[in-house]
C-alpha positions in Angstrom: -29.0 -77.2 61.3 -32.6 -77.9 60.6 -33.5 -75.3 62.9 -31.7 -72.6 60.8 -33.0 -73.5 57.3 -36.8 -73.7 58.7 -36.5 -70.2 60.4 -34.1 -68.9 57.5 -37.0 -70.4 55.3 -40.2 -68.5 57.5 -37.5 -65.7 57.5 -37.6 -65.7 53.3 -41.2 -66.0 53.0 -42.2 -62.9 55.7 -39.6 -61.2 53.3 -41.5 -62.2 50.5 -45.1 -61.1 51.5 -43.4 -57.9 53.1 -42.4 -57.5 49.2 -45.9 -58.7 47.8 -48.4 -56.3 49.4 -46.9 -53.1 47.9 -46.2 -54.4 44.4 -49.8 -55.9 44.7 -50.7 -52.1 45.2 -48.7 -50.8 42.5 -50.5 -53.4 40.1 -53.6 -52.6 40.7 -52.6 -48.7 40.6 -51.4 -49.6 37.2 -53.6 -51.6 36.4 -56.4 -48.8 37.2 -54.5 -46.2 35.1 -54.0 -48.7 32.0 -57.8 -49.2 32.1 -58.4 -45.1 32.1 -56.0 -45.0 29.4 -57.6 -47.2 27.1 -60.6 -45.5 28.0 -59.1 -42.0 26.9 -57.8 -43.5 23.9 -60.9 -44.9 22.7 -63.0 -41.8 23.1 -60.2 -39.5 21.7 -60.1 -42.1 18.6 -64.3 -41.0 18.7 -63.6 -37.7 18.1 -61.4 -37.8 15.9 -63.5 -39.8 14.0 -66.3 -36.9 14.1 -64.0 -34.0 13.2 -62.7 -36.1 10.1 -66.5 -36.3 9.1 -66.6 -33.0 10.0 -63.8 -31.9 7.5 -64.7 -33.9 5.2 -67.9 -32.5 5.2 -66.4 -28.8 4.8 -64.2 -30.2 2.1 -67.6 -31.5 0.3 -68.2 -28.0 1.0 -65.7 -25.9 -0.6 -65.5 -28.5 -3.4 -69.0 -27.1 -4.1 -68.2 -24.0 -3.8 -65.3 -23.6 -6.1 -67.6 -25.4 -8.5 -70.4 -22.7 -8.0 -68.2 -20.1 -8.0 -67.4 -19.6 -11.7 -71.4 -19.5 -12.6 -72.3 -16.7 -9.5 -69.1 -14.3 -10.9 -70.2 -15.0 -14.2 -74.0 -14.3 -13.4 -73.7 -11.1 -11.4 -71.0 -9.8 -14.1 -73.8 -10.1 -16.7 -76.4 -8.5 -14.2 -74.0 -6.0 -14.1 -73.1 -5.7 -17.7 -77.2 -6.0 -18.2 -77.4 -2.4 -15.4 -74.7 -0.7 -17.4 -76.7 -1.1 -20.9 -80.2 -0.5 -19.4 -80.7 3.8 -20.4 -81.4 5.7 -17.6 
C-alpha cells in the first residue's frame, strides 16, 4: 500500500509541473502585456495632458478675441464712417 501512495504521490507532482510550466508562460505573457499597458496608459495620460494645455491655450485665445472683437468692429466702422464723410 505504500508503494501506491508514493507512486500515486510522484504521479500528482509530474501532474503538477506538467500544469506549472504553461501557466508559468501565461504569467509572464500577462505579465508582459500588463507592463505595455501601463506603459500606454501613462503616455496616453501625457498627451492628454498636452492637448488640455493646448485647448486651454485656444480657449485663452478666443476669450481674447471675443474681448477684442467689439473694439476692431467698432474701429473700422468709424474708419469707415470717417471715408464716407471725407469729400472727394
Amino acid at each position: 500500500m505504500s508503494m501506491d501512495v508514493e507512486a500515486e504521490i510522484r504521479d500528482l507532482k509530474r501532474r503538477v509541473s506538467e500544469l506549472e510550466d504553461p501557466f508559468s508562460f501565461l504569467t509572464r505573457q500577462v505579465q508582459s502585456v500588463h507592463k505595455d499597458l501601463l506603459a500606454f496608459e501613462t503616455k496616453t495620460e501625457d498627451k492628454l495632458k498636452e492637448h488640455d494645455k493646448r485647448f486651454d491655450k485656444i480657449d485663452r485665445d478666443i476669450q481674447g478675441l471675443r474681448n477684442d472683437i467689439p473694439k476692431i468692429v467698432g474701429d473700422v466702422m468709424r474708419e469707415v464712417n470717417a471715408e464716407k464723410r471725407r469729400p472727394k
